[in-house]
C-alpha positions as CSV (number, residue, x, y, z in Angstrom):
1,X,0.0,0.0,0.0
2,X,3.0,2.3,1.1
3,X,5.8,0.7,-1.0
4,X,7.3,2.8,-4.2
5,X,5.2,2.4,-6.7
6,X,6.2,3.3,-10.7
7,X,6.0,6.1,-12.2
8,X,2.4,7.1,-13.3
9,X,1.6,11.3,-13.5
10,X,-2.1,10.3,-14.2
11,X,-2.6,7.6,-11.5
12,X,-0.8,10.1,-9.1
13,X,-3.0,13.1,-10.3
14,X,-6.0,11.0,-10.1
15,X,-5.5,10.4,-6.5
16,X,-4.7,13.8,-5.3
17,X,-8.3,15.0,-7.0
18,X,-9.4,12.1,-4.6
19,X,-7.6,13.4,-1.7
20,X,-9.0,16.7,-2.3
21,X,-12.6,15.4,-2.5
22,X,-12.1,13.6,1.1
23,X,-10.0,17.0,2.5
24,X,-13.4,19.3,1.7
25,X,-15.2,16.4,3.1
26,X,-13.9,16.2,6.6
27,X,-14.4,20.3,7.1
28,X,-18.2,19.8,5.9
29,X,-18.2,17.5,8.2
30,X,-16.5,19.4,10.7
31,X,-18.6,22.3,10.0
32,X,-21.9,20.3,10.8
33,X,-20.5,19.6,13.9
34,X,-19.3,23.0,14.8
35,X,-23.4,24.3,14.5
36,X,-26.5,23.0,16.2
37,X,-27.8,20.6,12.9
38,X,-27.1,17.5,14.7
39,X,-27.2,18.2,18.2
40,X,-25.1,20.7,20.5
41,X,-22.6,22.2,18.7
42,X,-18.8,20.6,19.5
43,X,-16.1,22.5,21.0
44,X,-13.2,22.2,18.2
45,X,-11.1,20.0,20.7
46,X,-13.6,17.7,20.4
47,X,-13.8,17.9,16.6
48,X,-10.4,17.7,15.9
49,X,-10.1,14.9,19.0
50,X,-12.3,12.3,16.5
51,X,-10.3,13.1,13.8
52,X,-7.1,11.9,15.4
53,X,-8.9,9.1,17.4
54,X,-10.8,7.6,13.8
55,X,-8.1,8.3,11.8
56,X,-5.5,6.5,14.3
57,X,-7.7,3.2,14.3
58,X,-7.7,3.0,10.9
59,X,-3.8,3.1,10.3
60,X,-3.8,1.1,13.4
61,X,-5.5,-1.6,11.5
62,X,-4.2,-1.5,8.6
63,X,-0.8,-1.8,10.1
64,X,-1.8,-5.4,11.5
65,X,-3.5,-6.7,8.6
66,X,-0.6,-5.5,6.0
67,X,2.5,-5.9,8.3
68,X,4.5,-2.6,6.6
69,X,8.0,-2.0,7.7
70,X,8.6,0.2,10.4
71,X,11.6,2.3,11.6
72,X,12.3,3.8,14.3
73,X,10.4,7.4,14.7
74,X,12.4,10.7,16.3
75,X,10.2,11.4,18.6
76,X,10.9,14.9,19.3
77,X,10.5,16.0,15.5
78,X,7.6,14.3,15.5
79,X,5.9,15.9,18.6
80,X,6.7,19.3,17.0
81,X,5.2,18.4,13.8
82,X,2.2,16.7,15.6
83,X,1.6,19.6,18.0
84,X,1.5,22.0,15.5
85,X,-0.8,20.5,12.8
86,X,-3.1,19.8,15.7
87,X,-3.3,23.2,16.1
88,X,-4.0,24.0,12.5
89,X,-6.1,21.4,12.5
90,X,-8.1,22.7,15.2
91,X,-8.1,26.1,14.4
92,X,-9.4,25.4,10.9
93,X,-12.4,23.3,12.3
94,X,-13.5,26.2,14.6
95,X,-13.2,28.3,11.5
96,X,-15.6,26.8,9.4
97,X,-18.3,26.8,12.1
98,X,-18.6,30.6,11.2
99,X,-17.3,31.2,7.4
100,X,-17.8,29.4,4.5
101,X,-15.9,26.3,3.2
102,X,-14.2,28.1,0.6
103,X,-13.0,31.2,2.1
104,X,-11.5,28.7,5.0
105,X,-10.0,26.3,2.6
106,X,-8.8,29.7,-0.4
107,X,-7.1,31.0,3.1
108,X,-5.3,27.7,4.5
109,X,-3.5,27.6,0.9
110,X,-1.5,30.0,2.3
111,X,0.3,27.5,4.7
112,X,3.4,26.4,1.8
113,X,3.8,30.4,2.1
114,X,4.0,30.6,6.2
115,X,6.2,27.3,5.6
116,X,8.4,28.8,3.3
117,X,8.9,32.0,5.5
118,X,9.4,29.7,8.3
119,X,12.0,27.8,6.7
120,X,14.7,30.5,6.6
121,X,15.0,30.5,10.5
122,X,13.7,26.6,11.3
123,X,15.7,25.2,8.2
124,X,18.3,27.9,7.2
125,X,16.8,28.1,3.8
126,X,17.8,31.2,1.7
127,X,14.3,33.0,0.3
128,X,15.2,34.6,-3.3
129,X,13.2,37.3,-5.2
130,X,11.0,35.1,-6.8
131,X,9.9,33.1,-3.4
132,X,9.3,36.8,-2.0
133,X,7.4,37.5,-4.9
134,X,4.8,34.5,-4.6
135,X,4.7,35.2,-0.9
136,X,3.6,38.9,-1.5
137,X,0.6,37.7,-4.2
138,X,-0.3,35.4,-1.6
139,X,-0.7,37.7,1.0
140,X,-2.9,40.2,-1.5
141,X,-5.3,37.2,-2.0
142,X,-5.6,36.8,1.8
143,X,-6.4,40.4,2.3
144,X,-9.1,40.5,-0.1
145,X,-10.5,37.4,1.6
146,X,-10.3,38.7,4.9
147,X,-12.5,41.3,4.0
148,X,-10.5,43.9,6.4
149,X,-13.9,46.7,6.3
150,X,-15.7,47.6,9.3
151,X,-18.9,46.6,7.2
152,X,-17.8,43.2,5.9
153,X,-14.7,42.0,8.1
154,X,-15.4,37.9,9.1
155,X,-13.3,38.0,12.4
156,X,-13.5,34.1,12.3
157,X,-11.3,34.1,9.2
158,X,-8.4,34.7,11.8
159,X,-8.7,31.6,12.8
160,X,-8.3,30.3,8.9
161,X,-5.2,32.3,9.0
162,X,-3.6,31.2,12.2
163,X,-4.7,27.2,10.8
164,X,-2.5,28.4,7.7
165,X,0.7,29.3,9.9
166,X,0.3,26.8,12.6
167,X,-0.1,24.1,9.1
168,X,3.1,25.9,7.7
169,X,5.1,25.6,10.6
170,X,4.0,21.8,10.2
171,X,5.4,21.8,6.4
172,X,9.0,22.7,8.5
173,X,8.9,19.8,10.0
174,X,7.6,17.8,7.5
175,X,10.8,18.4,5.2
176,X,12.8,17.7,7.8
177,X,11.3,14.3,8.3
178,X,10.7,13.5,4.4
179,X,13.5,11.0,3.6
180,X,14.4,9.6,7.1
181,X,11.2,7.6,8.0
182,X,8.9,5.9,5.8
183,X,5.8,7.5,4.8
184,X,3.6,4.9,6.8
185,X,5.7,5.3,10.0
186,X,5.2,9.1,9.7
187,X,1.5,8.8,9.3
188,X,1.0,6.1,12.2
189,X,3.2,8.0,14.7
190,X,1.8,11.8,13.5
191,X,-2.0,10.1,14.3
192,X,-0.7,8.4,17.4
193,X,0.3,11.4,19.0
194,X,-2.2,13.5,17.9
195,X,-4.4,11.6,19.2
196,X,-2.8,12.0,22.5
197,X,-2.4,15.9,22.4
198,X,-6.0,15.9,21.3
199,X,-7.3,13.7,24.3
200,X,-5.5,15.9,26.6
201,X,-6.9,19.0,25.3
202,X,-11.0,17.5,25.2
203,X,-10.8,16.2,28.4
204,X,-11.3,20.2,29.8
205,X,-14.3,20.2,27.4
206,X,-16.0,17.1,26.6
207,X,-19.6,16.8,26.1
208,X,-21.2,13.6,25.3
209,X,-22.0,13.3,21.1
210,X,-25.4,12.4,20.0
211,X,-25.1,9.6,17.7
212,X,-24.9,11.3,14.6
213,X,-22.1,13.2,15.9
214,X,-20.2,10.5,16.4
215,X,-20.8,9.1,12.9
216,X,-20.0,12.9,11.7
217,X,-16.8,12.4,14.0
218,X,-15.7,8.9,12.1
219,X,-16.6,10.4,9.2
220,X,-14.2,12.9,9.8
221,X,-11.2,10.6,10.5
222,X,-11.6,8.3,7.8
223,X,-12.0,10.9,5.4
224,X,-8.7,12.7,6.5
225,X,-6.8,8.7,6.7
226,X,-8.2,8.1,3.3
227,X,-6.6,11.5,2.3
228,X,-3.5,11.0,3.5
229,X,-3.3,7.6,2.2
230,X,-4.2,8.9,-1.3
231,X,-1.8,11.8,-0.7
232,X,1.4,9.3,0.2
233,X,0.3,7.3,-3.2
234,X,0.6,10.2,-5.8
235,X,3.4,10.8,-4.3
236,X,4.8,8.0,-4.6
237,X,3.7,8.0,-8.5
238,X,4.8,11.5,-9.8
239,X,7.2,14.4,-8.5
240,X,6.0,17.1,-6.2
241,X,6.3,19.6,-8.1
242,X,3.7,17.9,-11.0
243,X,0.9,17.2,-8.3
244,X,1.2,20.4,-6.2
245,X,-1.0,22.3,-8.4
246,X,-3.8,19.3,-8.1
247,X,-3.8,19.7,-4.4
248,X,-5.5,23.3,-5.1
249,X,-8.8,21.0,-6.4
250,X,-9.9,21.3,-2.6
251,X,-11.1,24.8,-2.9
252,X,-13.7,23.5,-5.8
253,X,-15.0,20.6,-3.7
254,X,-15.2,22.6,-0.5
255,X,-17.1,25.5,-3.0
256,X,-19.0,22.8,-4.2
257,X,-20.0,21.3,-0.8
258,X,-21.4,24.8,-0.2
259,X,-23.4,25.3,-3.0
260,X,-25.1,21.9,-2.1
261,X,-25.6,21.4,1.6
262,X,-25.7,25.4,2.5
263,X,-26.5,27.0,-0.6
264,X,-23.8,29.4,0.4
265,X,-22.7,30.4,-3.4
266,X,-19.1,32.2,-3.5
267,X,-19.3,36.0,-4.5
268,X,-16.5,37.9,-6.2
269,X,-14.5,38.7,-3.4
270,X,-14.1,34.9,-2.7
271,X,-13.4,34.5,-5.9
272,X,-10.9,36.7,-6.6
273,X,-8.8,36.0,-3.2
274,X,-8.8,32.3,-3.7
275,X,-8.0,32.9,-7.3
276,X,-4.6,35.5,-6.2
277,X,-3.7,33.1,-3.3
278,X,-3.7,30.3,-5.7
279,X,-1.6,32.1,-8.2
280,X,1.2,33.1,-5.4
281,X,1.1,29.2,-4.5
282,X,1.8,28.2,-7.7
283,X,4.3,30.7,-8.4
284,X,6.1,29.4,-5.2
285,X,6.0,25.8,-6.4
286,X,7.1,26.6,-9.5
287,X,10.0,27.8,-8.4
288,X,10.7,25.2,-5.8
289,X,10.6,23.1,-8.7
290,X,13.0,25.2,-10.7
291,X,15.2,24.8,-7.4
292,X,15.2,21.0,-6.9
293,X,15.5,20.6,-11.0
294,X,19.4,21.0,-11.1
C-alpha cells in the first residue's frame, strides 16, 4: 500500500483530486458539527479529537493486517510536527463553524507560504526574489479574503489564518522528516500522538456526542486517513512539483460542498482571493521546482 510504486503522473493526479474530495469532506463535516444541525454544537477540541482518534484506528488496523515496515520514529521532531498540525487542524475546524468552506479552505493555501517564511530560521533556507514575490501575491489574495472593512470583516477568518501558519510551521517539519522515516511510520506516529495531544486537550471540554455526531466524527477521521493515504500514493507516482498544483482542487470541492448542503454560493470577493492566493502558490511551487531541477 505504502511501498514505491512506478512512475504514473495520471494515476498520481487522479488520486490527489481524490484526496481533495475527502479533505473538503472532513471540514463539511466538521462544520456540521461546529453548528446545532445534529445536536449541541462541538467545541473544536472535540472535533479535531475524533479526527485523530478515527483516523489513528484506521492506520492502526491497517498496520496489522498488512504488516509494513517500520523504523524507528524521532520522537521529538515528531511531537513538534504533531503539536502543531493539531493546532491548524483545530483552528481550521473552529473556523468553518462561522465562514464558508471556501473562504477557509482559499485561506489555509496560504500555509506552503508561512512554511516557506518559516523555513529560513527553522531550516536555514535562503528565500530569493522570486519566493518573496509569490509570498507577496499570496498575501494580497488573503487580504481580499479577509474582508478587512468595518462593514464586511469575518473576524472568524483569523482563525483560517492562524490554521495556515500553525499548518506551515508543520510543512517545517515535514521536510525535515521527508527521507528519514517511511511514509507509513510518519502517518501512524503523526495520528498516534495526535491523538494523545487531542485527548489531553478534550478532556477540559467534553460533552457527550449524540449519535450522529459520532458518525459525523468517524466520518471525519476516515476521510482525512483516506486523504493521507491517497496523498502518500501520488506521491509516490509522480514528482512534487507535477501534483502540487492538483492539491488546489480542494477549494472546488469545498465551493461545491457549499453550494449543495448550505446554498452558500461564493461571490466575487471569494473569488478573486482564492484565485490570487492560488496564483502566489503556484508561483512558489514553481520555483521550488526550478530549485530542486538541477
Amino acid at each position: 500500500m505504502f511501498a514505491p510504486k512506478a512512475q504514473n503522473p495520471a494515476l498520481a493526479a487522479l488520486l490527489i483530486v481524490i484526496a481533495c474530495a475527502f479533505i473538503a469532506a472532513a471540514t463539511l463535516f466538521a462544520k456540521a458539527l461546529g453548528t446545532d444541525q445534529f445536536g449541541p454544537p462541538l467545541h473544536p477540541f472535540q472535533i479535531s479529537f475524533g479526527r485523530f482518534l478515527f483516523a489513528f484506528l484506521l492506520l492502526a488496523t491497517a498496520a496489522l493486517v498488512l504488516r509494513p515496515e517500520l523504523h524507528r520514529p524521532r520522537l521529538l521532531l515528531h511531537l513538534a510536527r504533531t503539536t502543531s498540525g493539531w493546532i491548524g487542524v483545530t483552528l481550521m475546524f473552529a473556523s468553518v463553524a462561522y465562514i464558508p468552506l471556501a473562504d477557509a479552505t482559499a485561506i489555509s493555501f496560504l500555509n506552503p507560504v508561512f512554511g516557506m517564511i518559516l523555513a529560513i530560521p527553522l531550516l536555514g533556507e535562503k528565500v530569493g526574489k522570486w519566493r518573496w514575490l509569490a509570498a507577496a501575491i499570496a498575501f494580497v489574495g488573503a487580504m481580499i479574503l479577509l474582508r478587512p472593512t468595518p462593514a464586511s470583516f469575518q473576524p472568524a477568518a483569523l482563525l483560517a489564518l492562524g490554521a495556515a501558519m500553525a499548518l506551515g510551521l508543520e510543512l517545517s517539519f515535514i521536510k525535515k522528516l521527508t527521507g528519514r522515516e517511511g511514509p507509513f511510520t510518519i502517518l501512524l506516529v503523526n495520528n498516534g500522538l495526535g491523538l494523545c495531544i487531542a485527548g489531553v486537550a478534550v478532556s477540559f471540554v467534553w460533552s457527550t456526542p449524540t449519535l450522529a455526531q459520532w458518525a459525523l466524527l468517524a466520518g471525519i477521521g476516515g476521510a482525512m486517513a483516506a486523504a493521507q493515504s491517497c496523498f502518500v500514493n501520488a506521491m509516490a507516482r509522480a514528482d512534487a512539483s507535477f501534483v502540487a498544483p492538483f492539491s488546489y482542487g480542494t477549494l472546488i470541492f469545498a465551493a461545491a460542498y457549499d453550494i449543495i448542503f448550505y446554498k452558500v454560493v461564493p461571490d466575487a470577493i471569494t473569488v478573486l482571493g482564492a484565485s490570487i492566493i492560488i496564483a502566489g502558490a503556484l508561483l512558489l511551487a514553481w520555483r521550488e521546482a526550478r530549485r530542486v531541477a538541477p
